[in-house]
N, C-alpha and C positions, 0 to 999 in steps of 0.2 A: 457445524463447524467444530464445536468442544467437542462433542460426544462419537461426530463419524470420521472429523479427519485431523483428531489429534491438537486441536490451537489448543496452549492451554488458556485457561480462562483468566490468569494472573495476569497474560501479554495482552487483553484487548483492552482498547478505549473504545468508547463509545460516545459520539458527539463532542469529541473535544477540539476544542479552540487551537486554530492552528501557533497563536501566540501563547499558549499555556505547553508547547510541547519544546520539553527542557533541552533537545539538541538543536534546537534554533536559538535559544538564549544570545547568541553574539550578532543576528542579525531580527532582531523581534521586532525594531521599528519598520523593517521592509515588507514585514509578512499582514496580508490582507486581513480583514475581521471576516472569516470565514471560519467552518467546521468541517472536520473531517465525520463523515457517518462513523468508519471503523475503521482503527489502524492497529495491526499484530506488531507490536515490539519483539525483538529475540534480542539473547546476551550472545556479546562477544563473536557478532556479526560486522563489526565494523572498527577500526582501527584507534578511531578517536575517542569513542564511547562505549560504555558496556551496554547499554538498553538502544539499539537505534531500532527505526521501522522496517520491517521488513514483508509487510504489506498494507498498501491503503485500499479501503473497499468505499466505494460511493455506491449507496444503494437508491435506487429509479424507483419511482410505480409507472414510469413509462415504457417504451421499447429502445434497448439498448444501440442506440445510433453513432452516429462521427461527431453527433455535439455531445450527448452525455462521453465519449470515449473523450473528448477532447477538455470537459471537466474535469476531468479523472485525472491529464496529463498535465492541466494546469493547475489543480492544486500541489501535485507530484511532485512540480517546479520547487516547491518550496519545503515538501515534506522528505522528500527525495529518498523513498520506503523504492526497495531493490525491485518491491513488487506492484504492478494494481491489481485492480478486480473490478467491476462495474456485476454490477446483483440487481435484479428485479422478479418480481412472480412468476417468470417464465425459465428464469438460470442464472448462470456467473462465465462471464467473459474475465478470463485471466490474461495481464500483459506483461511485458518487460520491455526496455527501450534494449534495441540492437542494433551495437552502433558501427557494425559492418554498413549497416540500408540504412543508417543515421535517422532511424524509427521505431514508434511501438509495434509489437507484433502480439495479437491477442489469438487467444484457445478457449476452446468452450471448455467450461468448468473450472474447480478450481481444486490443487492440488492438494495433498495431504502436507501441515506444517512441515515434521522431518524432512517433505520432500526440498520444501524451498530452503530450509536451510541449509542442506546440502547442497543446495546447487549455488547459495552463495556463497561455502567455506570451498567451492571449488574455485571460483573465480577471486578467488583473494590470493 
């Protein structure tokens, strides 16, 4: 992720508490005791904050199904990172919700940082 497709290593979390991540601060009683495996923060992707998510990755040791996809969607609910990813020892299913089909739409693999930032400085 750091070394082939550019994350830098400043923007990950790893295992953090979804009530320790500082742009939920105004709603933290609502938010589950749950963790996120990995979430890539960027600056100056989001209107209200200078650090928000801009991908959440839940990583499997099982096979990437509609319940781990649906994990991924339900923490999202609350992390609300522009991007997911679901990772296991086999690959990474990348998503986005699209809300033409009022749904996620996932791609094998996962893209290079620059790339998703860009495609969230387009859609703003």
């Amino acid at each position: 992720m750091v070394n082939k497709l550019g994350y830098p290593l400043e923007t990950l979390s790893v295992e953090k508490g979804l009530d320790q991540m500082f742009h939920l601060d105004q709603q933290a009683s609502k938010v589950p005791n749950r963790r996120a495996d990995i979430v890539c923060f960027a600056k100056d992707i989001h209107p209200d904050h200078s650090l928000y998510p801009l991908l959440l990755i839940e990583c499997k040791s099982v096979k990437l199904d509609s319940k781990a996809r649906g994990q991924v969607i339900g923490y999202n609910r609350f992390v609300r990172a522009y991007y997911i990813a679901l990772a296991n020892e086999d690959g990474v299913e990348t998503g986005w919700f699209d809300p033409s089909l009022n749904r996620y739409q996932f791609f094998n693999g996962l893209p290079e940082y620059s790339s998703l930032r860009e495609r969230v400085k387009l859609k703003s």
